[in-house]
N, C-alpha and C positions, 0 to 999 in steps of 0.2 A: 583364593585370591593372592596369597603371599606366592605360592608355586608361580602364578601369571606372574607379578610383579621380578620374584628372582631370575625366572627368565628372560624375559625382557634388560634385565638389567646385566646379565652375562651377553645375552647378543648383541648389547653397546657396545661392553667393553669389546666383547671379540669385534666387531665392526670398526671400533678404535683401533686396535691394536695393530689389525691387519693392513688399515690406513696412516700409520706409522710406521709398520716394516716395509710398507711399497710405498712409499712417500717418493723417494728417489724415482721409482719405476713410475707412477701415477704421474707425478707431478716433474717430468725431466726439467734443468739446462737443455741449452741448446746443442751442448756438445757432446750428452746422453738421451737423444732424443731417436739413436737408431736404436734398434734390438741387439740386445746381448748373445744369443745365439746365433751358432754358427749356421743354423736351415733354419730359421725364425722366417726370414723373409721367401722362403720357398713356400712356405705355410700363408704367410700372408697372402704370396701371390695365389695361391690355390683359393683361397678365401673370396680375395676380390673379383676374381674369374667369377668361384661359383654366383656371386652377389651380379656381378654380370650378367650371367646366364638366368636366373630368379626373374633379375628385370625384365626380360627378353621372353618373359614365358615359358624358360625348358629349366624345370625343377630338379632335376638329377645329370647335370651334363657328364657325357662319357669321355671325351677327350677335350684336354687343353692343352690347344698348339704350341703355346711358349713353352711348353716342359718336356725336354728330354722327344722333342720329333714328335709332339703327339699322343705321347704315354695317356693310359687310362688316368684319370684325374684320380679319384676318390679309390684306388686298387689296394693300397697298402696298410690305408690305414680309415680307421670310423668315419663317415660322414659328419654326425653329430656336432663333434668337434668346432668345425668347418662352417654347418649353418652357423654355428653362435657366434664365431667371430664374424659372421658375413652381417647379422642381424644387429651386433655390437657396432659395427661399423658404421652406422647409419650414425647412431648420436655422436660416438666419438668422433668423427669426421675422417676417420683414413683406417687404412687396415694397419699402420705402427701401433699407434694409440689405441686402437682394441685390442691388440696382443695384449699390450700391458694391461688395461682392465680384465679381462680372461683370464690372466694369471693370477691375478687379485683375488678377484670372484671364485675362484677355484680353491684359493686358498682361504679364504673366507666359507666356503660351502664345506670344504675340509675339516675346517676347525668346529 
Protein backbone atom coordinates (compact mmCIF):
# COMPACT_ATOMS: atom_id res chain seq x y z
CA UNK A 1 0.00 0.00 0.00
CA UNK A 2 2.69 2.65 0.82
CA UNK A 3 4.75 1.47 -2.67
CA UNK A 4 0.94 2.45 -4.51
CA UNK A 5 0.68 5.50 -2.51
CA UNK A 6 4.53 6.73 -3.04
CA UNK A 7 3.89 6.35 -6.58
CA UNK A 8 1.13 7.94 -7.14
CA UNK A 9 2.51 10.71 -5.39
CA UNK A 10 5.92 10.96 -7.67
CA UNK A 11 3.65 10.87 -10.85
CA UNK A 12 1.86 14.05 -9.40
CA UNK A 13 4.65 15.61 -8.82
CA UNK A 14 6.23 14.59 -12.04
CA UNK A 15 2.77 15.64 -13.90
CA UNK A 16 3.25 18.97 -11.95
CA UNK A 17 6.38 19.69 -12.82
CA UNK A 18 6.27 18.88 -16.41
CA UNK A 19 2.99 21.25 -16.44
CA UNK A 20 5.32 23.90 -15.14
CA UNK A 21 8.28 23.52 -17.44
CA UNK A 22 5.74 23.77 -20.63
CA UNK A 23 3.53 26.12 -19.16
CA UNK A 24 4.79 28.64 -21.78
CA UNK A 25 4.50 25.86 -24.61
CA UNK A 26 1.01 24.46 -23.26
CA UNK A 27 -0.56 27.47 -22.29
CA UNK A 28 0.99 30.29 -25.11
CA UNK A 29 0.22 34.36 -25.65
CA UNK A 30 -0.80 35.20 -28.67
CA UNK A 31 2.52 36.09 -29.87
CA UNK A 32 4.12 32.42 -28.90
CA UNK A 33 1.36 30.66 -30.26
CA UNK A 34 3.51 29.49 -33.60
CA UNK A 35 6.02 26.61 -33.02
CA UNK A 36 9.64 27.14 -32.10
CA UNK A 37 11.15 24.99 -34.57
CA UNK A 38 12.40 25.52 -37.57
CA UNK A 39 10.42 22.14 -39.49
CA UNK A 40 7.75 21.99 -36.63
CA UNK A 41 5.34 23.07 -39.01
CA UNK A 42 6.51 20.70 -41.88
CA UNK A 43 5.67 17.91 -39.18
CA UNK A 44 2.46 19.28 -38.56
CA UNK A 45 1.52 19.57 -41.93
CA UNK A 46 2.37 15.85 -42.51
CA UNK A 47 0.38 15.20 -39.45
CA UNK A 48 -2.84 16.99 -40.59
CA UNK A 49 -2.50 15.27 -44.15
CA UNK A 50 -2.30 12.04 -42.65
CA UNK A 51 -5.50 13.07 -40.26
CA UNK A 52 -6.83 13.94 -43.60
CA UNK A 53 -6.31 10.89 -45.35
CA UNK A 54 -7.59 8.64 -41.92
CA UNK A 55 -10.86 10.64 -42.61
CA UNK A 56 -11.00 9.56 -46.14
CA UNK A 57 -10.52 5.90 -45.34
CA UNK A 58 -6.66 5.36 -46.64
CA UNK A 59 -4.79 4.62 -43.30
CA UNK A 60 -1.22 4.76 -44.63
CA UNK A 61 -1.08 7.40 -47.38
CA UNK A 62 1.99 7.18 -49.69
CA UNK A 63 2.27 10.58 -51.16
CA UNK A 64 1.47 14.27 -50.03
CA UNK A 65 1.29 16.66 -52.96
CA UNK A 66 2.07 19.76 -50.89
CA UNK A 67 5.60 18.32 -50.09
CA UNK A 68 8.56 18.71 -52.06
CA UNK A 69 6.35 17.67 -55.84
CA UNK A 70 4.83 14.73 -54.15
CA UNK A 71 7.54 13.15 -51.94
CA UNK A 72 6.70 9.82 -50.08
CA UNK A 73 4.90 11.17 -46.94
CA UNK A 74 5.95 8.98 -44.05
CA UNK A 75 9.83 7.90 -45.95
CA UNK A 76 12.32 9.42 -43.70
CA UNK A 77 11.09 9.18 -40.65
CA UNK A 78 8.54 6.71 -38.01
CA UNK A 79 4.93 6.80 -38.82
CA UNK A 80 3.99 6.44 -34.99
CA UNK A 81 5.16 9.75 -34.39
CA UNK A 82 2.56 11.19 -36.96
CA UNK A 83 -0.58 9.11 -35.84
CA UNK A 84 -0.31 10.68 -32.32
CA UNK A 85 -0.10 14.02 -33.39
CA UNK A 86 -2.91 13.35 -35.94
CA UNK A 87 -4.98 11.64 -33.06
CA UNK A 88 -3.87 14.64 -30.49
CA UNK A 89 -5.27 16.85 -32.93
CA UNK A 90 -8.75 15.98 -32.64
CA UNK A 91 -9.00 17.51 -28.88
CA UNK A 92 -6.49 20.06 -29.16
CA UNK A 93 -8.29 21.60 -31.94
CA UNK A 94 -5.14 22.23 -34.65
CA UNK A 95 -2.15 20.54 -35.40
CA UNK A 96 0.16 23.88 -33.54
CA UNK A 97 -1.53 22.96 -30.32
CA UNK A 98 -0.90 19.24 -30.51
CA UNK A 99 2.85 19.78 -31.22
CA UNK A 100 2.99 21.38 -28.01
CA UNK A 101 1.10 18.70 -26.00
CA UNK A 102 3.25 15.85 -27.84
CA UNK A 103 6.25 17.56 -26.58
CA UNK A 104 4.89 17.61 -23.14
CA UNK A 105 3.66 14.13 -23.21
CA UNK A 106 6.90 12.97 -24.19
CA UNK A 107 8.54 14.57 -21.80
CA UNK A 108 6.26 13.45 -19.14
CA UNK A 109 6.58 9.67 -20.45
CA UNK A 110 10.34 10.43 -20.37
CA UNK A 111 10.46 11.35 -16.94
Amino acid sequence: MFERRTSLVACAGLLLLTLLVFRSVLFPADAARYPWGSDTLGHVLKANELRRAAQGGELYPDLQPAWYMGAQMLRYYPPLPYYLLAALSYPAGDGVAAAHWFVALCAFAGG
